[in-house]
MDAnalysis code that builds the backbone (N, CA, C; Angstrom):
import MDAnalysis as mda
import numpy as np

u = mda.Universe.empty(675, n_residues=225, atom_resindex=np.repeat(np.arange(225), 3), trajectory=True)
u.add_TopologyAttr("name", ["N", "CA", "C"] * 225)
u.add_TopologyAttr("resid", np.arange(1, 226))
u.add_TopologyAttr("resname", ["UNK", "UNK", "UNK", "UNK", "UNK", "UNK", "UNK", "UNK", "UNK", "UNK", "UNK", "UNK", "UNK", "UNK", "UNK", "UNK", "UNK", "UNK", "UNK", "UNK", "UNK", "UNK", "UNK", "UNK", "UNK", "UNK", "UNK", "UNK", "UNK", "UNK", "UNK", "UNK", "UNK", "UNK", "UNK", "UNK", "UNK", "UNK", "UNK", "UNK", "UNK", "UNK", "UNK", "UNK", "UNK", "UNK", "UNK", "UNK", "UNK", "UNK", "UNK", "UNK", "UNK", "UNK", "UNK", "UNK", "UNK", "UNK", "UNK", "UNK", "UNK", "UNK", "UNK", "UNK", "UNK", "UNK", "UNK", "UNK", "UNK", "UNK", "UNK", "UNK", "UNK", "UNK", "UNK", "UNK", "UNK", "UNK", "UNK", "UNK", "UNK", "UNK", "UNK", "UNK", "UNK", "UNK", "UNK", "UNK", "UNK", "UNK", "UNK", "UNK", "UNK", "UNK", "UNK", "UNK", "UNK", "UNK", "UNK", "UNK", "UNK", "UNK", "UNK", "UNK", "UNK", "UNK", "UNK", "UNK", "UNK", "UNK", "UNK", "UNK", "UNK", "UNK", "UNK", "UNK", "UNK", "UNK", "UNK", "UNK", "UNK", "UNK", "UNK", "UNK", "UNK", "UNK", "UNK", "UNK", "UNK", "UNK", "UNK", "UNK", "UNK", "UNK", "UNK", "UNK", "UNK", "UNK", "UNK", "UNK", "UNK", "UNK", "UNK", "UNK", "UNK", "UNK", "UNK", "UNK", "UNK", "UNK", "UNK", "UNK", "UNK", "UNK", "UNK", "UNK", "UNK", "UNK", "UNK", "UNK", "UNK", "UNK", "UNK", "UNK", "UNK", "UNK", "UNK", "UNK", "UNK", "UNK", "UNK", "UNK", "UNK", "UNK", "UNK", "UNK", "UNK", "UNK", "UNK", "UNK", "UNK", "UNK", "UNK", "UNK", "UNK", "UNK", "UNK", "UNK", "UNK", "UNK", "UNK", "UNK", "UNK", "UNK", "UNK", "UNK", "UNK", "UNK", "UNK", "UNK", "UNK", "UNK", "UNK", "UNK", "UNK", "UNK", "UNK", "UNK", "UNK", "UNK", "UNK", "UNK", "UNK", "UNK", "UNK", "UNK", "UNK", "UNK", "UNK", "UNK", "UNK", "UNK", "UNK", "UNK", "UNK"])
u.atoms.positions = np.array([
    [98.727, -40.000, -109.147],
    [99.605, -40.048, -107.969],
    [100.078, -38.639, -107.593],
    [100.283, -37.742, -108.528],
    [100.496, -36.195, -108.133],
    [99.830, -35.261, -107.899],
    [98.403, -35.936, -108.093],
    [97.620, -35.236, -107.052],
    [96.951, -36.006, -106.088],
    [96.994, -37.269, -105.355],
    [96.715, -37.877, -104.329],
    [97.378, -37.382, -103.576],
    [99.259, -37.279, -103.593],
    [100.063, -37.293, -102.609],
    [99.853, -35.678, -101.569],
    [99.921, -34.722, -102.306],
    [99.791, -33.434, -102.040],
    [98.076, -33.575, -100.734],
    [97.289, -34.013, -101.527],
    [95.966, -34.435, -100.876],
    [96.172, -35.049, -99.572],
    [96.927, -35.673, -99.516],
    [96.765, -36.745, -98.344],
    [97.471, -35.906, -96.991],
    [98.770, -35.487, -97.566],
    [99.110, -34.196, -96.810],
    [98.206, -32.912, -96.208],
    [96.948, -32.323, -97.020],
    [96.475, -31.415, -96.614],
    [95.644, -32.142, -95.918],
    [95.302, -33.233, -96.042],
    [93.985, -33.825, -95.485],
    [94.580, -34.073, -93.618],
    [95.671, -34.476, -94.012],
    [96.496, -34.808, -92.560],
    [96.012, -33.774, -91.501],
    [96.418, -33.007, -92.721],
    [96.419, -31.153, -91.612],
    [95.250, -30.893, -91.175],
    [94.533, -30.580, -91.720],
    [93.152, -30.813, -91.397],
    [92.444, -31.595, -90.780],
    [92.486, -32.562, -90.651],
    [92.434, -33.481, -89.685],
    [92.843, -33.661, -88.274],
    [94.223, -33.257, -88.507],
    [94.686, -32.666, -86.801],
    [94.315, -31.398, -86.292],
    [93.857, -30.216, -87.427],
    [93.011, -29.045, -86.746],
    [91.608, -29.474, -86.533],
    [90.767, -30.480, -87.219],
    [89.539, -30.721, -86.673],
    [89.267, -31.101, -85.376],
    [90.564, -32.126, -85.190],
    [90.277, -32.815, -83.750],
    [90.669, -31.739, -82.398],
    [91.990, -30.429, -82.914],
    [91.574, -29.872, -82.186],
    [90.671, -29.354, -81.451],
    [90.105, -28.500, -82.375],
    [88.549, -28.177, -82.394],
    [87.935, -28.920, -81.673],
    [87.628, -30.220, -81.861],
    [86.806, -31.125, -80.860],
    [87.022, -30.862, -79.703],
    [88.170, -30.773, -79.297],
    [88.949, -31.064, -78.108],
    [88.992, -29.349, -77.462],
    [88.819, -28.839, -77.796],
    [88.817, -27.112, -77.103],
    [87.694, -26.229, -77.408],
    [86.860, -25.556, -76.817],
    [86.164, -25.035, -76.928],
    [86.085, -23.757, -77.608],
    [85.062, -23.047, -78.017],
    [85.841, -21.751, -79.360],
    [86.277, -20.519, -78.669],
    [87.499, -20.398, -79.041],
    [88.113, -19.581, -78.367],
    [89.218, -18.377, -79.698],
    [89.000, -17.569, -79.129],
    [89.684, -16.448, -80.266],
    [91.142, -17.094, -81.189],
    [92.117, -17.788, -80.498],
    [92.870, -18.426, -81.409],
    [92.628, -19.060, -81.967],
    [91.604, -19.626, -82.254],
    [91.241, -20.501, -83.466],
    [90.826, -19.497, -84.696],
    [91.383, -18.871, -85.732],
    [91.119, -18.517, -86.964],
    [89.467, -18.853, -87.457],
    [89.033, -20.097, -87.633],
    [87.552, -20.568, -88.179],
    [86.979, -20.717, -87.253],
    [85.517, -20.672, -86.832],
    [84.738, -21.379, -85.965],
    [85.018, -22.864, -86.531],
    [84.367, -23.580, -85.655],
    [84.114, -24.590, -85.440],
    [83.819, -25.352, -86.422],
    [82.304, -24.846, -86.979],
    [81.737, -25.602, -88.136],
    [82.426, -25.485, -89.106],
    [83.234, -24.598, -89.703],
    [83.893, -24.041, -90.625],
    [84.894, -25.203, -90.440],
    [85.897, -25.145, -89.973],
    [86.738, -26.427, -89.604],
    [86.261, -27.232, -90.406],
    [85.049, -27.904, -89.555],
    [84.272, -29.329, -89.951],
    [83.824, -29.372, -91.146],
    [83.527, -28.485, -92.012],
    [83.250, -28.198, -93.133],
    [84.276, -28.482, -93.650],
    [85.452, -27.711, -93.931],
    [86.596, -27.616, -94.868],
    [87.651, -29.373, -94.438],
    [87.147, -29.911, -93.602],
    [87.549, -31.151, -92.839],
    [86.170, -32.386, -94.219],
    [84.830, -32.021, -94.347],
    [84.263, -33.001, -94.963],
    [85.147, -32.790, -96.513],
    [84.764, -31.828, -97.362],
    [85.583, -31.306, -98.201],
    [86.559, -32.008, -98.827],
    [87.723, -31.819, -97.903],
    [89.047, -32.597, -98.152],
    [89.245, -33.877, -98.245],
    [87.999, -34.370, -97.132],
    [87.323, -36.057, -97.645],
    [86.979, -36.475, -98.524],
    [86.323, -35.670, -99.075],
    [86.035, -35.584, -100.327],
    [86.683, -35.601, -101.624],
    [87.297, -34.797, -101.955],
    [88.357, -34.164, -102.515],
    [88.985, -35.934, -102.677],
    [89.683, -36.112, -101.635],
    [91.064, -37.346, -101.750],
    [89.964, -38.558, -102.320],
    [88.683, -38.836, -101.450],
    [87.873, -39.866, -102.142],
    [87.852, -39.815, -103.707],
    [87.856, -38.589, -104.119],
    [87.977, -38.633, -105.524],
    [88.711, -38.727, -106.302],
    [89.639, -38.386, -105.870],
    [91.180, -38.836, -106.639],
    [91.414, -39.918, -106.158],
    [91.310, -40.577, -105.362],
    [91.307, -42.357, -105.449],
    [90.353, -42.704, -106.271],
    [89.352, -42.317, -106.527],
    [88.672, -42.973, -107.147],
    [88.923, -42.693, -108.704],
    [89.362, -41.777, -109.387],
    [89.785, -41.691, -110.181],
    [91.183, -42.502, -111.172],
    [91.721, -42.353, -109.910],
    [93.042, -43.805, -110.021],
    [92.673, -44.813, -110.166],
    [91.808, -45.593, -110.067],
    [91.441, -46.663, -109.412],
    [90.622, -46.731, -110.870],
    [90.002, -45.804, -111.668],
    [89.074, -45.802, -112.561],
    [90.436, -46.336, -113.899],
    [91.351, -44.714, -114.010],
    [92.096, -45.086, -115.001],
    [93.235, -46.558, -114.629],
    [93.172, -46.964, -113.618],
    [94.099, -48.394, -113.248],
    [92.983, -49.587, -114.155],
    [91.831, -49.397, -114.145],
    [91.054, -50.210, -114.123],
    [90.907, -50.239, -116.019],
    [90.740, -49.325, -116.392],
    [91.076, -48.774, -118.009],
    [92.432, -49.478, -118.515],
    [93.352, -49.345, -117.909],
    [94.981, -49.335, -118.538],
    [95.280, -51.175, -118.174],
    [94.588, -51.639, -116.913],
    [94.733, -52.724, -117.130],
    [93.706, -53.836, -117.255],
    [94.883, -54.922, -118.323],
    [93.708, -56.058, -118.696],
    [94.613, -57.466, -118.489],
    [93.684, -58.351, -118.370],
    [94.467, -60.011, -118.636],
    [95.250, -60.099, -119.586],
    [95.350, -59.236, -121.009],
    [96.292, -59.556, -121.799],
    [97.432, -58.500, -121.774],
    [97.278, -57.381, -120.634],
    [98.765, -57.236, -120.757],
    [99.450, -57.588, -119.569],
    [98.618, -57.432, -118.281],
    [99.460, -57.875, -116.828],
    [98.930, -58.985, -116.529],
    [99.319, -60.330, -116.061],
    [99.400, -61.441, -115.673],
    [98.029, -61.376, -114.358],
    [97.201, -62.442, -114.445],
    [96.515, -61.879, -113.262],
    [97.005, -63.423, -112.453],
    [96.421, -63.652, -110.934],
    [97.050, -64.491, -110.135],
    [95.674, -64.952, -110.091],
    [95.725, -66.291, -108.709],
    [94.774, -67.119, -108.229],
    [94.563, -65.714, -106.755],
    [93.453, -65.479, -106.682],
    [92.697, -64.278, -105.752],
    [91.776, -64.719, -104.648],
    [92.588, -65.278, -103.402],
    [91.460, -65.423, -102.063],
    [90.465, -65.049, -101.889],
    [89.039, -65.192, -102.600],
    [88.247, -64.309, -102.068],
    [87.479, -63.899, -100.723],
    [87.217, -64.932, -100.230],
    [86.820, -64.975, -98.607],
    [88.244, -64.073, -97.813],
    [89.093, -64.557, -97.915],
    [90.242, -63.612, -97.307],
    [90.075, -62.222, -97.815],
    [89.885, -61.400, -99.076],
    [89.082, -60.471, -99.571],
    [88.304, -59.726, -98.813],
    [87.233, -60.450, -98.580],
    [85.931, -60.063, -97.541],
    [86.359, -59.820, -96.880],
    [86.796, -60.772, -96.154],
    [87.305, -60.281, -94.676],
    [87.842, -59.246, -94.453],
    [89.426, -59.162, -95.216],
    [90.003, -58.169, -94.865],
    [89.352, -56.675, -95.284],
    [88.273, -56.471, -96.626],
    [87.489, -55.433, -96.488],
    [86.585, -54.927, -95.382],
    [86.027, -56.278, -94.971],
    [85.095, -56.255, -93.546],
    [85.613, -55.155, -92.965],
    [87.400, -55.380, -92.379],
    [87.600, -54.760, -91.208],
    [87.861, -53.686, -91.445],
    [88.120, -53.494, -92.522],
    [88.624, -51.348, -92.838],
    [87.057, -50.654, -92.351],
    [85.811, -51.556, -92.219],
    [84.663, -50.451, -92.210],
    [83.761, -50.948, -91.163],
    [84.369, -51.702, -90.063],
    [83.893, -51.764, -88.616],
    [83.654, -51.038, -87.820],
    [84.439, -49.733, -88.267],
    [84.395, -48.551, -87.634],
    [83.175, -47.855, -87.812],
    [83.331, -47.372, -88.934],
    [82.046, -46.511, -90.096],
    [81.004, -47.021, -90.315],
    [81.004, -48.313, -90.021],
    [79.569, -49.544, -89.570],
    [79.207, -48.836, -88.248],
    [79.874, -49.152, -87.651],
    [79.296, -48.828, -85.924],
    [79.341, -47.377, -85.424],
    [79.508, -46.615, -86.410],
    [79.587, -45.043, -86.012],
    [77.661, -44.818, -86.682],
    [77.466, -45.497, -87.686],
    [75.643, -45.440, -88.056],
    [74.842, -46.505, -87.224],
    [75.563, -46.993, -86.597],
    [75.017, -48.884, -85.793],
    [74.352, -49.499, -86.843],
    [75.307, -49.426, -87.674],
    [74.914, -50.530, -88.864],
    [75.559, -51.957, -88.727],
    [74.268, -52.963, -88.625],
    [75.068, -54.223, -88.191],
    [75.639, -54.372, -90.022],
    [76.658, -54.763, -89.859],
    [77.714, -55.337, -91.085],
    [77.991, -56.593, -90.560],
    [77.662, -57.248, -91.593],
    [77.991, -59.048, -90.981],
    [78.511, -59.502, -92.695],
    [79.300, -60.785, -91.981],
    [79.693, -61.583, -93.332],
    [79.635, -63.308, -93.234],
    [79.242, -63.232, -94.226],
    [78.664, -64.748, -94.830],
    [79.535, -65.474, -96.012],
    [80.668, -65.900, -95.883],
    [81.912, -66.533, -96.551],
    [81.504, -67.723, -96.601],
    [82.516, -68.594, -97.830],
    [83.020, -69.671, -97.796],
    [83.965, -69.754, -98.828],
    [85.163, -71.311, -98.575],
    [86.568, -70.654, -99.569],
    [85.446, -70.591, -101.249],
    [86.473, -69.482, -101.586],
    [86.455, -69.450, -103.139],
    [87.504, -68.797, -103.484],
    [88.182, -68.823, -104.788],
    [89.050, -67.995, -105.739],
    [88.477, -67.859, -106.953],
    [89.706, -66.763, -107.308],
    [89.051, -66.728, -108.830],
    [90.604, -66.144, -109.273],
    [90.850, -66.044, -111.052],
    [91.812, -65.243, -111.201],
    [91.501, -63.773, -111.641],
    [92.825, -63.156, -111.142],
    [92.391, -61.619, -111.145],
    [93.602, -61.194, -110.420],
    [93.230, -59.820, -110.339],
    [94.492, -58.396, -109.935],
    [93.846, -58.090, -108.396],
    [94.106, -58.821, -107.887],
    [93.957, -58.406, -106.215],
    [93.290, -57.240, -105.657],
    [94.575, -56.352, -106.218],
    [94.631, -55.086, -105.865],
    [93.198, -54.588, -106.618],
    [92.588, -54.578, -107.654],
    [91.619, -54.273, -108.168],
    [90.360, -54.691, -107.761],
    [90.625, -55.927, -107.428],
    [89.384, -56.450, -106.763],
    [88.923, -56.176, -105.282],
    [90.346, -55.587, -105.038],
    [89.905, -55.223, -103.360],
    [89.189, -53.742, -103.782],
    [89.992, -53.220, -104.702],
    [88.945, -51.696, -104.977],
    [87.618, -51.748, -105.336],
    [87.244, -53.173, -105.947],
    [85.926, -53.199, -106.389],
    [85.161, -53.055, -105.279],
    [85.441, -54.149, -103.687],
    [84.648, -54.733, -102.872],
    [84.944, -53.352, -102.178],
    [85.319, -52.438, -102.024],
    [85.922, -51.378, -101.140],
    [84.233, -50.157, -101.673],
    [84.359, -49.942, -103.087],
    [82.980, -49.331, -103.590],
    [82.386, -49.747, -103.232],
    [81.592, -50.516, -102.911],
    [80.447, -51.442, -103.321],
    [80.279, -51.383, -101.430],
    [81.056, -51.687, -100.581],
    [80.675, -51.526, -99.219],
    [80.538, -50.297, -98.935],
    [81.376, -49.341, -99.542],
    [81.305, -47.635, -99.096],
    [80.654, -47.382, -99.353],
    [79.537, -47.587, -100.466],
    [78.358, -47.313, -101.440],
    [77.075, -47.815, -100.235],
    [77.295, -48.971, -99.672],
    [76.223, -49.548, -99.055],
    [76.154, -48.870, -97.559],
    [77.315, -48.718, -97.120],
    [77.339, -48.195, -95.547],
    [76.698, -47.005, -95.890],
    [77.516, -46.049, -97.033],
    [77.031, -44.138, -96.954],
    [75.261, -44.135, -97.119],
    [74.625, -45.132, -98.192],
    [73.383, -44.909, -98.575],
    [72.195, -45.789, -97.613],
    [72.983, -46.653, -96.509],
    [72.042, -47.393, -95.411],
    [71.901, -46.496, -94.357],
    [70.674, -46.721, -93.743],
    [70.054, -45.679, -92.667],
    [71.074, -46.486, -91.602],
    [71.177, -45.296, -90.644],
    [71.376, -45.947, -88.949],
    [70.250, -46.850, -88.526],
    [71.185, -48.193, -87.962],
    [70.542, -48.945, -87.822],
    [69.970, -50.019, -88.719],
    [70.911, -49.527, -90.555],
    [70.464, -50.684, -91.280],
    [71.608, -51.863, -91.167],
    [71.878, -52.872, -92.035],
    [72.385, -53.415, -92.288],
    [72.735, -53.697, -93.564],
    [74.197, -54.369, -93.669],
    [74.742, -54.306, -94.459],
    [75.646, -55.952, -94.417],
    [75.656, -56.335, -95.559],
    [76.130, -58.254, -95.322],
    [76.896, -58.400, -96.562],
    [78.063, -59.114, -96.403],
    [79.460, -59.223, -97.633],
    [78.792, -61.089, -97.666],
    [78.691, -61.568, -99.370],
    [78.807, -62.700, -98.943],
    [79.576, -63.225, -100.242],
    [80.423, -64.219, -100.076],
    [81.389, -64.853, -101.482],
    [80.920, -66.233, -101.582],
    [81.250, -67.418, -102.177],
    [80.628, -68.802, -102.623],
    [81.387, -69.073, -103.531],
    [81.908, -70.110, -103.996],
    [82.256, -70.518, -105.038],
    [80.965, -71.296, -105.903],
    [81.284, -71.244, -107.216],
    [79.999, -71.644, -107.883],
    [80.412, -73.025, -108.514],
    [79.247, -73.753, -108.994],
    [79.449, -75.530, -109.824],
    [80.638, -74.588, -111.014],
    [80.682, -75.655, -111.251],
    [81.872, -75.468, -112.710],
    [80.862, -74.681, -113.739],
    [79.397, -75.288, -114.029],
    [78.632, -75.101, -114.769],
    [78.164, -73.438, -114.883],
    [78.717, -73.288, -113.925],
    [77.674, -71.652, -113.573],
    [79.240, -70.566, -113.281],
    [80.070, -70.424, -113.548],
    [81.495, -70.155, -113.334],
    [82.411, -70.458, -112.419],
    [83.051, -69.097, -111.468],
    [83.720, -69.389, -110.555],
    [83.466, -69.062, -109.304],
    [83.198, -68.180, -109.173],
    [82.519, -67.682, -107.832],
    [81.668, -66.444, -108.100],
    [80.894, -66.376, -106.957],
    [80.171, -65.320, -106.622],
    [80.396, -64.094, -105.537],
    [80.368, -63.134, -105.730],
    [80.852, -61.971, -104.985],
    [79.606, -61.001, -104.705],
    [79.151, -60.625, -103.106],
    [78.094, -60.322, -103.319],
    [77.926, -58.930, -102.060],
    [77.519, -57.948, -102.064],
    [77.439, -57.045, -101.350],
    [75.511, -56.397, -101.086],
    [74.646, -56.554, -99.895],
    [73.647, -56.653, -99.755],
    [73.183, -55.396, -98.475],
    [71.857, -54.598, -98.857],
    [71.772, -53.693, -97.716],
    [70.604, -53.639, -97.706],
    [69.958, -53.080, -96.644],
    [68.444, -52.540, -96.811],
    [68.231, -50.725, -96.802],
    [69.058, -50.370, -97.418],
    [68.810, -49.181, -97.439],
    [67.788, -48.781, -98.905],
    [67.971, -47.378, -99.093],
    [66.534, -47.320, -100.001],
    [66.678, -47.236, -101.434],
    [67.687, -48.223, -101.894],
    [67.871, -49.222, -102.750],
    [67.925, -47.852, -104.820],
    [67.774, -49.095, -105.519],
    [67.801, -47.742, -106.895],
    [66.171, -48.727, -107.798],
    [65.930, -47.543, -108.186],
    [65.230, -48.103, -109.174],
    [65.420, -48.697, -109.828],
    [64.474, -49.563, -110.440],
    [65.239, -51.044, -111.854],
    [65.287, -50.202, -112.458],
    [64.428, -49.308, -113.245],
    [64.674, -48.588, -114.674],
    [65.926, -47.611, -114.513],
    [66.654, -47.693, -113.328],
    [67.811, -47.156, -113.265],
    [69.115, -47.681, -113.542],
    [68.882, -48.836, -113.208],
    [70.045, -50.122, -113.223],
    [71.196, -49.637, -114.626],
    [70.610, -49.518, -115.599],
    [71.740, -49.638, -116.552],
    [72.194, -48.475, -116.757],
    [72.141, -47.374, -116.043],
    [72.552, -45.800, -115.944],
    [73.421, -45.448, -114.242],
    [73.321, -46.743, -113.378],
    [74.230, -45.737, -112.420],
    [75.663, -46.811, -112.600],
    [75.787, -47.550, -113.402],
    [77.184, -48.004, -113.561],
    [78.078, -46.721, -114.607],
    [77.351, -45.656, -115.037],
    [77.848, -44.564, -116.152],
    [78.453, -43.618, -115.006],
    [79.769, -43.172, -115.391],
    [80.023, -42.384, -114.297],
    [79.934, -41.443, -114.645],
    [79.965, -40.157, -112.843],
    [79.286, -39.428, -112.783],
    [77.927, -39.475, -112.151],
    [77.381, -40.720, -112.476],
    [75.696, -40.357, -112.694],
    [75.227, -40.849, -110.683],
    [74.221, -39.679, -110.887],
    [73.842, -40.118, -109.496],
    [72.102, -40.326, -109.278],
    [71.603, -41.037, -108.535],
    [70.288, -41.118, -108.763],
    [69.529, -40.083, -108.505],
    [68.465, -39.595, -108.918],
    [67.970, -37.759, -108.747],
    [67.282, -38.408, -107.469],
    [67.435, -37.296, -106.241],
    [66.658, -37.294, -104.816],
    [68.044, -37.663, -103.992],
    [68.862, -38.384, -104.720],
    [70.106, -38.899, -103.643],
    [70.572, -37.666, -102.172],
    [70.817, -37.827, -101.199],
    [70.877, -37.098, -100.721],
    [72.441, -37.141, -99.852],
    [72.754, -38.637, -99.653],
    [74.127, -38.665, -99.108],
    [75.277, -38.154, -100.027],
    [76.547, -37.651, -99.594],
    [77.471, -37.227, -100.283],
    [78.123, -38.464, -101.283],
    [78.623, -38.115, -102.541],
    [78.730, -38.500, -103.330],
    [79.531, -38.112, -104.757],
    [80.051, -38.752, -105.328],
    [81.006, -38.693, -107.033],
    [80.220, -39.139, -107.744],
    [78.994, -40.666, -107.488],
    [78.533, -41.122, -108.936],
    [79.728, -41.601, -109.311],
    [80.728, -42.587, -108.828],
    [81.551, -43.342, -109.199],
    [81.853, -44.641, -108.566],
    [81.714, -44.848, -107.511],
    [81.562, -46.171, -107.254],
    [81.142, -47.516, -107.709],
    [79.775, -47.173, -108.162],
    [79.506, -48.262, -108.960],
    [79.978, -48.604, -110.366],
    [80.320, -47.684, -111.000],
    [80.939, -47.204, -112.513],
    [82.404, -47.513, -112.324],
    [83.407, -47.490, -111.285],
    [84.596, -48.674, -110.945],
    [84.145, -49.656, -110.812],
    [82.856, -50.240, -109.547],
    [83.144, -51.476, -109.537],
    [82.577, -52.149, -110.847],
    [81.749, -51.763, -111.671],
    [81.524, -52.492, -113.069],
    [82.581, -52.466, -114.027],
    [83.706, -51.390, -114.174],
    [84.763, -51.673, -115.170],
    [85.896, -52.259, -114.407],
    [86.104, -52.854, -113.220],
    [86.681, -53.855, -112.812],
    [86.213, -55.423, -112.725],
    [85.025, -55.179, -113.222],
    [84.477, -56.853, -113.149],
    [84.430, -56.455, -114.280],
    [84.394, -55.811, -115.572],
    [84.444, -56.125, -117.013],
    [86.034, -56.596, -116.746],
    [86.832, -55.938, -116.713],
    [88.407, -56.198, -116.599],
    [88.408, -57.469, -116.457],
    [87.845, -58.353, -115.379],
    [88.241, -59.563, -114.792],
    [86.789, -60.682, -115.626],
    [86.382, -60.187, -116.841],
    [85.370, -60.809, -117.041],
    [84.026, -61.250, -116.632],
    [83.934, -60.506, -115.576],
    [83.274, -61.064, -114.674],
    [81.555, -60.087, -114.823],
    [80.640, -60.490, -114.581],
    [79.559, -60.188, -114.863],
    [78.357, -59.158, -113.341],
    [78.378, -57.951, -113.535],
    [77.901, -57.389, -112.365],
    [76.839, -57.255, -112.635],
    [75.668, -57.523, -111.153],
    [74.397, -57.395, -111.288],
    [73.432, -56.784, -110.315],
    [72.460, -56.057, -110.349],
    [71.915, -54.913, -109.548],
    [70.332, -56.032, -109.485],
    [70.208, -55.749, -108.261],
    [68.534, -56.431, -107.912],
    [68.289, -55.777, -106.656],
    [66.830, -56.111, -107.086],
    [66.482, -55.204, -105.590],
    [66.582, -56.036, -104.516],
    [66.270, -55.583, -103.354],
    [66.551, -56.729, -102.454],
    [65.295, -56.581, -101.255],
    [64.438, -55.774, -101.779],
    [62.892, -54.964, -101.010],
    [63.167, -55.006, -99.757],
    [63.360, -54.093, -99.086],
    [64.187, -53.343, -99.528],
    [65.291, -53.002, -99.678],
    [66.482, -52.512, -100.225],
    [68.090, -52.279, -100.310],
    [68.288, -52.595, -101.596],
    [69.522, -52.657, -102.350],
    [70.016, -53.268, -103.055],
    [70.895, -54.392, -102.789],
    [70.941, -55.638, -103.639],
    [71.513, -56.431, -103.919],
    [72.584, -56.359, -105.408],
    [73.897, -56.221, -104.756],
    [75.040, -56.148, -105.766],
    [75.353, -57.809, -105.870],
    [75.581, -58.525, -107.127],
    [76.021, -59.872, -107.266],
    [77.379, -59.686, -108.123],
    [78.222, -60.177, -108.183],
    [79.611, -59.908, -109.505],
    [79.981, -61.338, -109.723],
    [79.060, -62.155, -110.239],
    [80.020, -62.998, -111.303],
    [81.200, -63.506, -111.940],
    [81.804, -64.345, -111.203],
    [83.038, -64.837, -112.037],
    [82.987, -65.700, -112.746],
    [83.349, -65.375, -114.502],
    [83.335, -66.866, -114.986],
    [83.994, -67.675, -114.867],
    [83.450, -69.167, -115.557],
    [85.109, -69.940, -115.477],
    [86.186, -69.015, -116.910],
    [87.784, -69.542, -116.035],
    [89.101, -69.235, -116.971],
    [89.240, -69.844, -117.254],
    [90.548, -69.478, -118.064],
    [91.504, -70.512, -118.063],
    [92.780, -69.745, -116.956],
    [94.022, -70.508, -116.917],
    [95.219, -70.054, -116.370],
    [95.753, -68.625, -117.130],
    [95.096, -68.299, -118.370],
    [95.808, -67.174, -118.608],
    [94.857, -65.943, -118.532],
    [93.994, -66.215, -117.685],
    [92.835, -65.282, -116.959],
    [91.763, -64.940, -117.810],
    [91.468, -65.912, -119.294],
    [90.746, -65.435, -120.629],
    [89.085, -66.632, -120.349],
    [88.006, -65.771, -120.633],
    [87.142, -66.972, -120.285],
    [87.094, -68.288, -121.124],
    [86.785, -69.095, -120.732],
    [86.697, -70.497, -121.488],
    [85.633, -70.442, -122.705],
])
């Protein structure tokens, strides 16, 4: 938190000198050109993406079902409300983003699970071409097979299988990757579905990847059956 807050502040700033920039043509009072701006503007995006994501890593470490209470967790309401934070950043690549719901819950830490579905779409929008697509879909499952299913799907140019059990390690990024990147996204959203018991799974989807996350059945005190 003491270094997010400071972050979010410089990022502000920067942000209102970028759009200057947009907005005026280069002219001697501006200190940086242009690109320079836009540069030290991706940067700082950067920068704060990572210290959220870092929070979000050690939140995910420090908590478990046996020391904080977890609740009953909307998941279709979930989706959704992730949907709309990236309608924007969908349609700035004309990436159709669509979603495919129906009710389910599960128990769990909300707040964690929205960070999971938050990776896992940022992961899919940054690494899908313009013009790909990208689809959120949830289900509840038979009793037999757990609790629900949580599922994030793209056609972008997907990871190798013999990679699968190395990009949940953080840090790690696939060699050739070319979009910007930590190598942490997926490495939260897998130690938040360990947290919640829940089982994450990588398939290809020819092409894209297919993310699945598994909920088992509980009990009420969030421990699997």
């Amino acid at each position: 938190h003491q270094l997010r807050t400071p972050l979010a502040g410089l990022q502000a700033q920067i942000e209102a000198w970028s759009q200057a920039a947009h907005d005026t043509a280069d002219e001697p009072h501006l200190r940086l050109p242009k690109e320079q701006i836009f540069h030290l503007r991706d940067a700082s995006r950067r920068t704060t993406q990572l210290a959220n994501q870092l929070l979000a890593l050690s939140r995910a470490d420090a908590t478990t079902a046996a020391t904080t209470p977890m609740h009953c967790v909307d998941v279709q309401t979930l989706c959704e409300n992730v949907l709309a934070l990236y309608l924007d950043q969908a349609a700035h690549k004309h990436i159709d983003l669509g979603l495919e719901v129906s009710p389910a819950q599960v128990l769990g830490h909300e707040w964690l699970l929205r960070e999971l579905l938050i990776n896992l779409v940022d992961n899919a929008i940054k690494y899908t071409p313009a013009h790909g697509h990208v689809t959120l879909r949830c289900a509840a499952l038979p009793p037999e097979q757990g609790m629900a299913v949580l599922e994030v799907q793209d056609n972008g140019p997907g990871i190798p299988p013999d990679e699968y059990s190395r990009v949940t390690q953080r840090f790690y990024r696939v060699q050739g990757t070319t979009a910007t990147g930590n190598g942490l996204g997926l490495a939260i959203a897998s130690e938040i579905a360990r947290t919640h018991h829940a089982e994450l799974h990588l398939e290809s989807a020819h092409p894209g990847l297919h993310v699945r996350v598994v909920f088992t059945a509980q009990t009420e005190r969030g421990w699997p059956v």
